[in-house]
Backbone and ligand atoms as CSV (ligand in chain L), in Angstrom:
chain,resi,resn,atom,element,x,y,z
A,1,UNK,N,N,4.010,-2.127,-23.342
A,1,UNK,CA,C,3.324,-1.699,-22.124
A,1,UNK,C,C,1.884,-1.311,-22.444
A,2,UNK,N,N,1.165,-2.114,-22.247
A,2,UNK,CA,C,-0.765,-1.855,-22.485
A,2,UNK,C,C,-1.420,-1.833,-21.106
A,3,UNK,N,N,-0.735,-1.443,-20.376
A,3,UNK,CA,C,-1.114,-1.469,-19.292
A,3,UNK,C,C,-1.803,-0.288,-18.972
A,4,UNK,N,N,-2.447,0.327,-18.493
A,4,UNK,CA,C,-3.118,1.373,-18.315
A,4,UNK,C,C,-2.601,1.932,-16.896
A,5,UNK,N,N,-2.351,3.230,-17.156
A,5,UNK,CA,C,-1.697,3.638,-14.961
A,5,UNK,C,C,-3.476,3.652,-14.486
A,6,UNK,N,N,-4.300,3.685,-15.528
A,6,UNK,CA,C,-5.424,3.227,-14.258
A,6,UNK,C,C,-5.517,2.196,-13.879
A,7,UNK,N,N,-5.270,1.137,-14.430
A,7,UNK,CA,C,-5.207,-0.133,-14.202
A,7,UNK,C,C,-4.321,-0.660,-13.182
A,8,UNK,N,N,-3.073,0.129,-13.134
A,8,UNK,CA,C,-2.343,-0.320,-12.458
A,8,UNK,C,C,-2.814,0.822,-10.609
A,9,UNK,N,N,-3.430,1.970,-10.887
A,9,UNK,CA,C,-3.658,2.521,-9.759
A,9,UNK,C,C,-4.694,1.701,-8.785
A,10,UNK,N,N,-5.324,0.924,-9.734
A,10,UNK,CA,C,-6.785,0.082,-8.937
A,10,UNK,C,C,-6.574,-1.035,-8.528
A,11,UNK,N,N,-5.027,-1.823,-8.955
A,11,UNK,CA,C,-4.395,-2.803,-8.186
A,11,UNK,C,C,-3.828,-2.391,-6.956
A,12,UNK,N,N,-3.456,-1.554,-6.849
A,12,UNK,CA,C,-3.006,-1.470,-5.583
A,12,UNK,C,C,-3.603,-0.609,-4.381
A,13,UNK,N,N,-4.900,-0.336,-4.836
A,13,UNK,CA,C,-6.215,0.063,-4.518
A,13,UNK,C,C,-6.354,-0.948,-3.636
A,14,UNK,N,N,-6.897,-1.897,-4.693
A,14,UNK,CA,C,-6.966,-3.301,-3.995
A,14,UNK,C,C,-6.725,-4.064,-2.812
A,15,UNK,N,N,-5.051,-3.930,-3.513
A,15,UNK,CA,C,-4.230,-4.301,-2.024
A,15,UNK,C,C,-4.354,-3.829,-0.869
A,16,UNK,N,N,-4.320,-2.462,-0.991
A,16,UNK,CA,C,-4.592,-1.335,0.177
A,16,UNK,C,C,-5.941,-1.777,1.123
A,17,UNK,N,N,-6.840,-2.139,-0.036
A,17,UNK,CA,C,-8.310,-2.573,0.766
A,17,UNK,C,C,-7.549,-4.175,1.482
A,18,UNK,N,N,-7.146,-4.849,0.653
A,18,UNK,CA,C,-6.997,-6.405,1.579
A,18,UNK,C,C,-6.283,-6.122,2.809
A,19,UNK,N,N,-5.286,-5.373,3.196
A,19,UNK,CA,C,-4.527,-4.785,4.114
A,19,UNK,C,C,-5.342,-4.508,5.410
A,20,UNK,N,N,-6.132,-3.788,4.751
A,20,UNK,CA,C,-7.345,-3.137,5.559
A,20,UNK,C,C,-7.962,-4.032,6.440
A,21,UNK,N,N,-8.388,-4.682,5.946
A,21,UNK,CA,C,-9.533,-5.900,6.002
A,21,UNK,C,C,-8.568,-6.937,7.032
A,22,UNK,N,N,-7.081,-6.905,6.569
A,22,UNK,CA,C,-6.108,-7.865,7.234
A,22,UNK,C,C,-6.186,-7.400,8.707
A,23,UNK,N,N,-5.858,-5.826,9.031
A,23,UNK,CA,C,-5.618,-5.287,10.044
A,23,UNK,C,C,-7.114,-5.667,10.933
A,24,UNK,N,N,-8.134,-5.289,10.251
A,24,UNK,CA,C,-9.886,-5.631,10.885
A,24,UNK,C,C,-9.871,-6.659,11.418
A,25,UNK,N,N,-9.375,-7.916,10.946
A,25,UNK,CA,C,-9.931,-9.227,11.191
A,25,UNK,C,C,-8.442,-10.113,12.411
A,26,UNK,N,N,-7.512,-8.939,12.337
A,26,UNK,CA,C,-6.260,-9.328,13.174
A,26,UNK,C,C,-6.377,-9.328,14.698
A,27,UNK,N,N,-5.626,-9.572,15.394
A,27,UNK,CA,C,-5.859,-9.220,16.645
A,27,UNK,C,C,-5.245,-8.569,17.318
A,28,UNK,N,N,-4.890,-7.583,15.870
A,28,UNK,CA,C,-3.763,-6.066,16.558
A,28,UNK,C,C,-1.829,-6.590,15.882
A,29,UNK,N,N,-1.737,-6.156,16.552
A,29,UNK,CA,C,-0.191,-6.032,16.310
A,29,UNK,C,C,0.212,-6.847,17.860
A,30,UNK,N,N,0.081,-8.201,18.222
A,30,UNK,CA,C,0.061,-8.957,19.173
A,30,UNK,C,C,1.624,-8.937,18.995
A,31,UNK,N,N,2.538,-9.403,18.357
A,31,UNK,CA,C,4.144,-8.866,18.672
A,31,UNK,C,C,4.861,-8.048,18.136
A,32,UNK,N,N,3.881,-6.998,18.160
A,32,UNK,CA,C,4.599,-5.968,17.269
A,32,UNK,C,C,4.468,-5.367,16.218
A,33,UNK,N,N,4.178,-6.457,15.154
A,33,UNK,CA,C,4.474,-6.303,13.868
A,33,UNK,C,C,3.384,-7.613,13.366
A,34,UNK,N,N,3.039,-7.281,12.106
A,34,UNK,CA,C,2.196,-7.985,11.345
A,34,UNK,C,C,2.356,-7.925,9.473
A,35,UNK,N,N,2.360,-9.148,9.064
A,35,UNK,CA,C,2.268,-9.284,8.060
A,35,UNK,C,C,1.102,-8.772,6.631
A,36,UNK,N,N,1.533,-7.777,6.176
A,36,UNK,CA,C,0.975,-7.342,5.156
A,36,UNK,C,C,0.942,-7.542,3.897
A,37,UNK,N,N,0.133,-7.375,2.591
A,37,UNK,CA,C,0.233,-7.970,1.369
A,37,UNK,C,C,0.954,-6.444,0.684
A,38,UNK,N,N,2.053,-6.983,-0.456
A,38,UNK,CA,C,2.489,-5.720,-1.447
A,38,UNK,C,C,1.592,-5.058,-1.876
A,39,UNK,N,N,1.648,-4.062,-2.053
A,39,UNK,CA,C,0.387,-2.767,-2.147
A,39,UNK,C,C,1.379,-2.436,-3.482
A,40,UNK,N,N,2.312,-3.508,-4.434
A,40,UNK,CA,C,2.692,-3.189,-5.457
A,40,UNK,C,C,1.393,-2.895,-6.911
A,41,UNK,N,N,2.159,-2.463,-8.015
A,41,UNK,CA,C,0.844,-2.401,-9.430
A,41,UNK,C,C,0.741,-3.694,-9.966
A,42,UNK,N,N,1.394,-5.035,-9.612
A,42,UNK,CA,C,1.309,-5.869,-9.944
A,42,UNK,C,C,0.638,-6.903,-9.423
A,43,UNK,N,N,-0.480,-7.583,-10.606
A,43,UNK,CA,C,-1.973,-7.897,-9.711
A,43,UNK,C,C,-1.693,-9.428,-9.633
A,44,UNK,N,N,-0.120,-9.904,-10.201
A,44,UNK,CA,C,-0.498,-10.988,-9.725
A,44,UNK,C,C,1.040,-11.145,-8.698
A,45,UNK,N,N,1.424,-10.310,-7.841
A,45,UNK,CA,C,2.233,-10.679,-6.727
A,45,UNK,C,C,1.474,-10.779,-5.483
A,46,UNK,N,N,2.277,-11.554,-5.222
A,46,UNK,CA,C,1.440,-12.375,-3.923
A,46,UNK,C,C,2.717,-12.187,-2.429
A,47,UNK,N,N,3.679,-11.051,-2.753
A,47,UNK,CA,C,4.497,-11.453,-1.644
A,47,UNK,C,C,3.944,-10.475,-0.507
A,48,UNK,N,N,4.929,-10.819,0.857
A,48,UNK,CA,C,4.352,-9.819,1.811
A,48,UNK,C,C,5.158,-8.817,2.217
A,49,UNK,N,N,4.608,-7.951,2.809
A,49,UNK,CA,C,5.629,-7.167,3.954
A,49,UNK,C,C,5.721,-7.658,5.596
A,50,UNK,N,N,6.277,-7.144,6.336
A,50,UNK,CA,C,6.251,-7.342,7.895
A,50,UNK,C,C,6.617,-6.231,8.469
A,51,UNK,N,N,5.864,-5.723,8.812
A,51,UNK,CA,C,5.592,-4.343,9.351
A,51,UNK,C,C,5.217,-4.049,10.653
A,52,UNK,N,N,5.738,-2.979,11.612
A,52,UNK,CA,C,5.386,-2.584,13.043
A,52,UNK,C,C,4.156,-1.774,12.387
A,53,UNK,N,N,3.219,-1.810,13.798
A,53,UNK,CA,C,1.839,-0.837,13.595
A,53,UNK,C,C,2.257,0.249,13.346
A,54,UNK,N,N,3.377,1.125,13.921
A,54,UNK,CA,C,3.627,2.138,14.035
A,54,UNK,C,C,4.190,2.871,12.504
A,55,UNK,N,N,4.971,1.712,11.792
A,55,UNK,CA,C,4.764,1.853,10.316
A,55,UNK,C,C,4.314,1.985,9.522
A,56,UNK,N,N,3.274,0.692,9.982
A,56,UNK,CA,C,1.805,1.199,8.685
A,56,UNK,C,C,1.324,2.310,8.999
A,57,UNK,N,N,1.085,2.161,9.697
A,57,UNK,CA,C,0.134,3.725,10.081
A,57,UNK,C,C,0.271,4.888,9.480
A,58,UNK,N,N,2.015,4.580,9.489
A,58,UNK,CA,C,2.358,5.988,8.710
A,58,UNK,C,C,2.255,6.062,7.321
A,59,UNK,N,N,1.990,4.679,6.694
A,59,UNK,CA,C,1.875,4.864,5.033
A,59,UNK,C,C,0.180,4.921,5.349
A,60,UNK,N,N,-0.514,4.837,5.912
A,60,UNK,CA,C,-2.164,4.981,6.308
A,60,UNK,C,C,-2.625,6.272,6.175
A,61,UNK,N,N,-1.600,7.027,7.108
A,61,UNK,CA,C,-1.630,8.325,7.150
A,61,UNK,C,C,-1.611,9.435,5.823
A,62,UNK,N,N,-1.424,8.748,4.627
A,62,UNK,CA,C,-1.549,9.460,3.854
A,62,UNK,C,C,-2.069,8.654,2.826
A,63,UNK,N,N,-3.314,8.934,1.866
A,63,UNK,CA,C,-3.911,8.731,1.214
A,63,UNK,C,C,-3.347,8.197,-0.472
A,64,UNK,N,N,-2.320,8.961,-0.554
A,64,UNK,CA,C,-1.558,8.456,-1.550
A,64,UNK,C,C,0.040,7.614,-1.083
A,65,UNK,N,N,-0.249,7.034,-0.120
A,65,UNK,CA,C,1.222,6.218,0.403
A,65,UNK,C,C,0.809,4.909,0.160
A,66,UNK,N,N,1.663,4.305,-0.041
A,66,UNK,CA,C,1.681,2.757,-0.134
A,66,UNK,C,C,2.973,1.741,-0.184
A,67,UNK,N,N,2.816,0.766,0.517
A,67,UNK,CA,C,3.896,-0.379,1.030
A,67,UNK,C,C,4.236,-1.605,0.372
A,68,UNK,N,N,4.947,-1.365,-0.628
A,68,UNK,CA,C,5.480,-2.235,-1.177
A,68,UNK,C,C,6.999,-2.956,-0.836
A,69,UNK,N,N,6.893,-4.596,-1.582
A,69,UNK,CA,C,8.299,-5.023,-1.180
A,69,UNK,C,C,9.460,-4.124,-2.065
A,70,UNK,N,N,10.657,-4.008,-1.361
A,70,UNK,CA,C,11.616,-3.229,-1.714
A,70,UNK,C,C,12.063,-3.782,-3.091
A,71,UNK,N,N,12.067,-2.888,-4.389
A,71,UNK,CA,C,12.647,-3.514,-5.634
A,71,UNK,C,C,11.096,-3.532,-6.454
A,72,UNK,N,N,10.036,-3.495,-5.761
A,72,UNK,CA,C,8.632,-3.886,-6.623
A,72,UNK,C,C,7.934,-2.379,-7.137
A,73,UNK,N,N,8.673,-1.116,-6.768
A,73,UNK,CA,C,8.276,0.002,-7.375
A,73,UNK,C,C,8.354,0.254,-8.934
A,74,UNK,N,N,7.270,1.091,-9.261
A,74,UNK,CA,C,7.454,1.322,-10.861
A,74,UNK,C,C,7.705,2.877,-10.534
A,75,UNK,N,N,8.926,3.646,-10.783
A,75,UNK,CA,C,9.019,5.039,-10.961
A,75,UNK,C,C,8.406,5.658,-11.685
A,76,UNK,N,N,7.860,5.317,-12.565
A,76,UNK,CA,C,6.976,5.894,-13.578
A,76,UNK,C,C,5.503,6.465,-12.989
A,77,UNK,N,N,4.996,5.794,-11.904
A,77,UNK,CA,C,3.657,6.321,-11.243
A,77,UNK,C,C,3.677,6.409,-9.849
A,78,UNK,N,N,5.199,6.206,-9.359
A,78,UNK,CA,C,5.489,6.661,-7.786
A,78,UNK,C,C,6.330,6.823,-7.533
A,79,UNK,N,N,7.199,8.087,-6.502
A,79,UNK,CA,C,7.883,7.932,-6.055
A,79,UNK,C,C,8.687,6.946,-4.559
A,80,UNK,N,N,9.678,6.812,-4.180
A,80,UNK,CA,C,9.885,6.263,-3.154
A,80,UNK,C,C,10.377,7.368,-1.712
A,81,UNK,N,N,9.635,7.058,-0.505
A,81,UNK,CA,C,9.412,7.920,0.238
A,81,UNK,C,C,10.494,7.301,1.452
A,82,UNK,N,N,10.375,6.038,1.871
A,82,UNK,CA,C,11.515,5.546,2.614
A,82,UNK,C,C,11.422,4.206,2.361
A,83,UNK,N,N,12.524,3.460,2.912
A,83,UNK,CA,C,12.640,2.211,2.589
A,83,UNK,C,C,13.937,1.485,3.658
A,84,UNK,N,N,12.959,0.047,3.882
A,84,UNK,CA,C,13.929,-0.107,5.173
A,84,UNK,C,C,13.601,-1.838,5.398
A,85,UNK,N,N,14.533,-2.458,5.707
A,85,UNK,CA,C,14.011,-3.665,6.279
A,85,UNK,C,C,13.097,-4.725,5.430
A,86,UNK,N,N,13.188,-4.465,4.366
A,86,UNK,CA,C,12.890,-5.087,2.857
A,86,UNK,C,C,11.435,-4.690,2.554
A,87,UNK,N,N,11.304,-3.495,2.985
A,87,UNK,CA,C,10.094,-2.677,2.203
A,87,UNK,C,C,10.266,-1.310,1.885
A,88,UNK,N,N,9.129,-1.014,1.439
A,88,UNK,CA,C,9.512,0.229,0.779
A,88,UNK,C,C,8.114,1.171,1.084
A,89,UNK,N,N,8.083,2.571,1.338
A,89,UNK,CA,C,6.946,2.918,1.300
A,89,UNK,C,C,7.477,4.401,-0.191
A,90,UNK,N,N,5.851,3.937,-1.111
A,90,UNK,CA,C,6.106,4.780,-2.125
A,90,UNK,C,C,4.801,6.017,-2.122
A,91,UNK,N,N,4.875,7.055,-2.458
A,91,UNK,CA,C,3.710,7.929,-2.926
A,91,UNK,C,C,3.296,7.800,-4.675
A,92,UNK,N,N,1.916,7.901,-4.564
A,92,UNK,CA,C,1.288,7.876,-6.129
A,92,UNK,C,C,2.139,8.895,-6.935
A,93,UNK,N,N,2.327,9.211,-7.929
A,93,UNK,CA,C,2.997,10.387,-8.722
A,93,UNK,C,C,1.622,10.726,-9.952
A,94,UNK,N,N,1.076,9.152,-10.516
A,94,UNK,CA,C,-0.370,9.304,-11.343
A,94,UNK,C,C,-1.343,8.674,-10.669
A,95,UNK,N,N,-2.403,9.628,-11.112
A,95,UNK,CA,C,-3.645,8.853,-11.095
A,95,UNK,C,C,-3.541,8.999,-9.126
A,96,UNK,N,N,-3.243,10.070,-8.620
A,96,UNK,CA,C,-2.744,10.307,-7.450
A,96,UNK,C,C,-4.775,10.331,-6.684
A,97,UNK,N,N,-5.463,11.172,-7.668
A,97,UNK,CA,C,-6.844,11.727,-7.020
A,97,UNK,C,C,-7.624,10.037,-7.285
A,98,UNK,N,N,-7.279,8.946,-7.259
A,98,UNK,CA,C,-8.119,7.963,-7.078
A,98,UNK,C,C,-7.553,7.335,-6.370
A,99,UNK,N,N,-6.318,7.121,-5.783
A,99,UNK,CA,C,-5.699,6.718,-4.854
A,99,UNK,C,C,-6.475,7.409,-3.969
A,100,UNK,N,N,-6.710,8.572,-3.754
A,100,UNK,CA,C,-6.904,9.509,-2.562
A,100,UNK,C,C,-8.840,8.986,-2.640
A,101,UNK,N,N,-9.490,8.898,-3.374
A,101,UNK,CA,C,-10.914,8.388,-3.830
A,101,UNK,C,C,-10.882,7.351,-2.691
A,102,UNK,N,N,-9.932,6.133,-3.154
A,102,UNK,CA,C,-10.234,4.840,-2.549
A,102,UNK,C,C,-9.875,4.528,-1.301
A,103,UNK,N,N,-9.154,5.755,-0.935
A,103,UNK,CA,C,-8.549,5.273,0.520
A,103,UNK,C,C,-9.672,4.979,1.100
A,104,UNK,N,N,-10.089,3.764,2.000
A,104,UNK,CA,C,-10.418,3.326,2.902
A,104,UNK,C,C,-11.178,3.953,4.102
A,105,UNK,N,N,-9.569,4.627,4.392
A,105,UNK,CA,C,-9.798,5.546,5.884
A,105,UNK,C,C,-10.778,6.651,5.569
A,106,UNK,N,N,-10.602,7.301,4.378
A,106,UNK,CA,C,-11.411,8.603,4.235
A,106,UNK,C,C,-12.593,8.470,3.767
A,107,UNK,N,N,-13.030,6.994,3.473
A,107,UNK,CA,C,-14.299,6.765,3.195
A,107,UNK,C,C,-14.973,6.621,4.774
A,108,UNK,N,N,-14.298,5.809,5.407
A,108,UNK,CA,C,-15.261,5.693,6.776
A,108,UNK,C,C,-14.887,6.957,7.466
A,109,UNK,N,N,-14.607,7.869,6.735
A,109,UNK,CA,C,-14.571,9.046,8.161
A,109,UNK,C,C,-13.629,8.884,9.187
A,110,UNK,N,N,-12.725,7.790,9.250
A,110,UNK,CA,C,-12.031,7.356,10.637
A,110,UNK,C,C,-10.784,8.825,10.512
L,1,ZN,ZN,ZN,4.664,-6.525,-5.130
């Protein structure tokens, strides 16, 4: 394992930002629910979630939450907070204050 938990905190940094950017450029939650990218530590998964707005929001809602596919958690730098419908929402456990840095939301003030 040479992996660094910073390394792995700034992948899913990442993700969190493409998410972002997904929701910006969407045209809402037109039935409901919308397809999201794993906000897993692994920089080269490419799978998705499918998620109601009302879901994300709630892993949005907190600065260290994040939505990964169910089974793609590393316990070692998060816990799992709920999980349902073949996702999972986990909290940071390391490297928690750059998760909270990069959030998105708390950069624009929203
Ligand atoms: Zn993943």
């Amino acid at each position: 394992m040479s992996v660094s938990l910073e390394r792995l905190a700034r992948n899913q940094a990442l993700f969190r930002e493409v998410n972002e950017r997904l929701l910006e450029l969407s045209d809402g939650f037109q039935d409901g629910s919308m397809q999201f990218v794993c906000e897993c530590s692994n920089e080269d998964c490419t799978e998705t979630v499918t998620m109601n707005h009302q879901a994300y929001e709630s892993v949005r809602a907190h600065s260290t939450f994040f939505v990964i596919v169910s089974g793609h958690e590393i316990l070692q730098v998060e816990k799992v907070i709920d999980s349902r419908d073949g996702w999972t929402i986990v909290q940071k456990v390391t490297e928690s204050d750059y998760a909270v840095e990069t959030d998105p939301r708390r950069r624009n003030g929203a």
